[in-house]
C-alpha positions as CSV (number, residue, x, y, z in Angstrom):
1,X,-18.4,1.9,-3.0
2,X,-15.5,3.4,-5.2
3,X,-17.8,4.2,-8.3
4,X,-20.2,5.5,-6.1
5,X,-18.0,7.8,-4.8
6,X,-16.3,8.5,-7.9
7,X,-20.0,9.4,-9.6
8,X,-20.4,12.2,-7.0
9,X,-17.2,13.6,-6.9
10,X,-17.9,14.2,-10.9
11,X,-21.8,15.0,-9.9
12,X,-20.3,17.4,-7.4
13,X,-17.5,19.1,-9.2
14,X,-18.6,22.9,-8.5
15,X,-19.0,22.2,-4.4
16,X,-15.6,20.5,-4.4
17,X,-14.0,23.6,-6.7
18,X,-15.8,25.7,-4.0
19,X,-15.1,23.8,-0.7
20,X,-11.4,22.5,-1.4
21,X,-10.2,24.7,-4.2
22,X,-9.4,24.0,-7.6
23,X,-6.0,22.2,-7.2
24,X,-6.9,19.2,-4.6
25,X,-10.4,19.1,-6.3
26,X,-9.2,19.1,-10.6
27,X,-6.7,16.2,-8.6
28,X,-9.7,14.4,-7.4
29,X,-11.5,14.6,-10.3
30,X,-8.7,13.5,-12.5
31,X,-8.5,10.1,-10.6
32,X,-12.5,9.8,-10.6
33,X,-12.4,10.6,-14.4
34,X,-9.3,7.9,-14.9
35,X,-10.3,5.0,-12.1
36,X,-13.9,4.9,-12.8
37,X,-14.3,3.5,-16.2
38,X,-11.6,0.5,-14.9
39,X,-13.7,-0.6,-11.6
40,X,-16.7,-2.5,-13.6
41,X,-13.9,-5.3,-14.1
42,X,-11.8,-5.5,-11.0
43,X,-12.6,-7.6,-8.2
44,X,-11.9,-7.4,-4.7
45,X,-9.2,-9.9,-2.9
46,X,-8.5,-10.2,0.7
47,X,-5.1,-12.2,1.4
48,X,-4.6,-12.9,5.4
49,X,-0.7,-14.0,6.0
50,X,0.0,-16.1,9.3
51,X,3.3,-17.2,11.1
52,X,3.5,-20.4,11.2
53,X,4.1,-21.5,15.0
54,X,7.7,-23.2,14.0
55,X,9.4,-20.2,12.8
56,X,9.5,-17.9,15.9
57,X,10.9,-14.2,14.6
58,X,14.2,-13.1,16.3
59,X,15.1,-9.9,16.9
60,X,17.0,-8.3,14.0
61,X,15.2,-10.8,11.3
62,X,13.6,-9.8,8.4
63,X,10.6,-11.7,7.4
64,X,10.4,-12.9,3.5
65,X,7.9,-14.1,1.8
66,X,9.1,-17.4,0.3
67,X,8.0,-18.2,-3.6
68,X,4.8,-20.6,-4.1
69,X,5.7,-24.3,-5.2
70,X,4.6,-24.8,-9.2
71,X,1.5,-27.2,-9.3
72,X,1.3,-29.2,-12.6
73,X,-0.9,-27.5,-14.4
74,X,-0.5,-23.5,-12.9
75,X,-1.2,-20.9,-14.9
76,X,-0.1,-17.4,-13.9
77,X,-2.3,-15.5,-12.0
78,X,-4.6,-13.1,-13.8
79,X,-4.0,-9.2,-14.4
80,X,-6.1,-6.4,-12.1
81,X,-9.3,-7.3,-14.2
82,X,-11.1,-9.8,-14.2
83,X,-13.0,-11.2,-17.5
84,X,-16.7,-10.2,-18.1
């Protein structure tokens, strides 16, 4: 969806100029021109988070993440890209 969208922001540089003036539009097609040769290796990740039913929240806590136990074997998680 995002290359797509970046292809006709650059496809469509004149209307944008035109229909948004030159400052938000030169903004948009800097990202287009900057993101759009990185999406071919990233990936999309969806992470879902859940309370666990024996640690009910109190007012006035703050909720924190704790650190994931080290398997035998773990390897740090890759970068943004993923390998082709």
């Amino acid at each position: 969806m995002w290359e797509r969208l970046y292809q006709l922001w650059i496809a469509h540089a004149d209307q944008l100029r035109r229909e948004l003036g030159d400052g938000p539009a030169e903004s948009m097609l800097r990202e287009a021109q900057q993101v759009l040769p990185t999406l071919r290796g990233r990936r999309a990740v969806l992470l879902t988070l859940r309370r666990l039913p024996e640690a009910p929240a109190g007012s006035g806590v703050v909720d924190r993440m704790t650190r994931p136990v080290s398997q035998t074997g773990d390897r740090p998680a890759p970068g943004e890209r993923t390998p082709q």
